[in-house]
N, C-alpha and C positions, 0 to 999 in steps of 0.2 A: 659199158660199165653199169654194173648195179645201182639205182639210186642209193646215198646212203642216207639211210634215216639216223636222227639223233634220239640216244636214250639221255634224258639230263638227268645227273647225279649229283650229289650234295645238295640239294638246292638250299635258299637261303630267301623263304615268303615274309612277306610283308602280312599282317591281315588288317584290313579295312572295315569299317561298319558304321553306320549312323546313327547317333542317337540325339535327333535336335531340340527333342523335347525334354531337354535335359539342361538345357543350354541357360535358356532367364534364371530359374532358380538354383546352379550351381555356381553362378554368379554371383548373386546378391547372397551364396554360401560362404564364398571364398572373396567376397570385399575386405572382410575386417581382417583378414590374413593378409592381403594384400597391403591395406593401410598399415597394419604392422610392422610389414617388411621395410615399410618404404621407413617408418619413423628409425626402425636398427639401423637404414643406412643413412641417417640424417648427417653426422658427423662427416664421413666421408662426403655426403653430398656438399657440405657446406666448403670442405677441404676442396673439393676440386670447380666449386662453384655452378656443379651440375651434375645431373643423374645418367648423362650423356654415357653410355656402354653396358649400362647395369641392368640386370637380371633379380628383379624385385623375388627371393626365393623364401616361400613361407618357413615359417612350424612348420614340423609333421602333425599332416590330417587324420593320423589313424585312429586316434581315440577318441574322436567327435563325431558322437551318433549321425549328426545329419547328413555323414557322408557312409553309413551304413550299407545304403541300398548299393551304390556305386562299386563300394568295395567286395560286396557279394558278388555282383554284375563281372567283375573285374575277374575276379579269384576264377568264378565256373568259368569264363572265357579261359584264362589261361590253362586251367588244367584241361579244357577241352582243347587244347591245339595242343598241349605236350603228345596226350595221348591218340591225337588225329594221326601225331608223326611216327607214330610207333613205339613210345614210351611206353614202362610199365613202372604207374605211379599207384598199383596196390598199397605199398608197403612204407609210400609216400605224404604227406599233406602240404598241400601249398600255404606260402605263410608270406605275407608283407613284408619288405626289409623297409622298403620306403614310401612314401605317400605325399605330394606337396603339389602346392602350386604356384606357379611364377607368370612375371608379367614383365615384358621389356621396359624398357624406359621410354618413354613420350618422344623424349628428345631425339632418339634414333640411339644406332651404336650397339642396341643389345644382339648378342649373339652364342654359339657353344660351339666352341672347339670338338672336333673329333675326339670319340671316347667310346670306351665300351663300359657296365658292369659288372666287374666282376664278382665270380662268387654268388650270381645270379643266377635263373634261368629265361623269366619272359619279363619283359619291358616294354611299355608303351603309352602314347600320350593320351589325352581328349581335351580338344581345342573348344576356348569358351569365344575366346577373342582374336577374329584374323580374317584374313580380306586379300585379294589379288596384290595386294601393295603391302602386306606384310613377309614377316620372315617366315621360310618353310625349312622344314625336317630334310635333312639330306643323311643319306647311307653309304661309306662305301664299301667297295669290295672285302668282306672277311676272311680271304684264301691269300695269306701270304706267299705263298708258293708260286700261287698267279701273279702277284704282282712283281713280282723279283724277274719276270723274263717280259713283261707288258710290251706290247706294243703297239703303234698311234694306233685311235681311233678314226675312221673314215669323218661320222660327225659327232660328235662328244653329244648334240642338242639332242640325238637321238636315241631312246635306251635299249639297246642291245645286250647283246653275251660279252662284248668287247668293251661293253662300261665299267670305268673306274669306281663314278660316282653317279648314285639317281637321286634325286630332289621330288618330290611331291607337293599338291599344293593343298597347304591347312584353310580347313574350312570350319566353321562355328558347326558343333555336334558330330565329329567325325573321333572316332575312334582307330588306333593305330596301335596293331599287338605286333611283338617281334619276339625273338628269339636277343637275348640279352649279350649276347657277342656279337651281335651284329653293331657295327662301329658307325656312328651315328651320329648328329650337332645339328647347328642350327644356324644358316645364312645370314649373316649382318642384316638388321631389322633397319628402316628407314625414318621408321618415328612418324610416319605416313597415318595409320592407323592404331589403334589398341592391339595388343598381342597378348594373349596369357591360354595356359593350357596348364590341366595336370600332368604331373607323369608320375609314372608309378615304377618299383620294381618287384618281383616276388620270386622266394627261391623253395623247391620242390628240398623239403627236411625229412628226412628218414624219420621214423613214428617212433620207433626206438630211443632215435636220441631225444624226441620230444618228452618220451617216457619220462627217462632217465633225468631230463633237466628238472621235470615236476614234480619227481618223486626227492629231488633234493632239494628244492624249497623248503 
């Protein structure tokens, strides 16, 4: 019999990149956001007598120049992987829906539930604060189709074609772009370590309608 080779289809990349010298001063950008966070949840924290599970989640950073650079950085990355994949975003402009940043709680307990966004197109983090003993990014399979007939894995530790769910490990200065349906959260944190990353969303708007919204202001 003929060997048989695999053509893989639909795929569903991750993209990786590092930017560590980015790391001290987007920090010391995003403290007073961070302090802010924590003082909105003061009330609850005093109610339950701790910040134990909580997800310190800023403002939105889009309209503060000091994150400028980043959001350039951000924007051309994403429209470079739309159109890596075969998009045609002529007719297109990429636009910010979201922009923040969060920090788990000290105490441990922070986490995110499986989710996707919708009404998006790319999605992804950049880790300021994280270490072997914090929480990492997990994805899983976006083919329901596939999962409605699953069957066991040989070893789950190991990530194959036959994985449900992959986990990666967040490191200070790494960049993480996805494709925004990719169903995605975040492993119970230990309170081990500091944890805080951006994340961002942006969605590809037809230039038309962007017309159309300015020309009725």
């Amino acid at each position: 019999m003929n060997e048989l080779k695999p053509v893989h289809l639909f795929a569903s990349p991750i993209y990786i990149t590092e930017k560590p010298e980015w790391v001290k001063p987007l920090i010391k950008k995003t403290d007073p956001y961070i302090v802010e966070a924590k003082k909105r949840n003061k009330d609850l924290i005093k109610k339950f007598k701790s910040d134990f599970g909580f997800s310190h989640h800023s403002t939105p950073l889009l309209t503060d120049p000091a994150f400028d650079e980043f959001q350039k950085f951000v924007g051309q990355g994403s429209a470079n992987i739309l159109d890596s994949q075969g998009f045609d975003l002529t007719n297109h402009t990429m636009v910010f829906t979201e922009l923040w940043v969060q920090e788990f709680s000290a105490k441990g307990g922070g986490h995110h539930v499986v989710h996707t966004h919708y009404n998006n197109h790319i999605s992804g983090f950049y880790f300021l604060k994280a270490s072997e003993h914090t929480s990492r990014p997990f994805f899983d399979d976006p083919r329901a189709a596939a999962l409605m007939s699953k069957l066991p894995e040989k070893k789950q530790e190991i990530s194959s074609l036959a994985s449900s769910t992959i986990n990666f490990p967040a490191t200070p200065g790494k960049f993480m772009f996805f494709n925004s349906y990719m169903p995605h959260g975040f492993h119970v944190d230990r309170g081990i370590e500091p944890f805080r990353f951006i994340h961002w969303n942006m969605q590809a708007i037809p230039n038309h309608f962007l017309q159309n919204k300015i020309e009725k202001v």
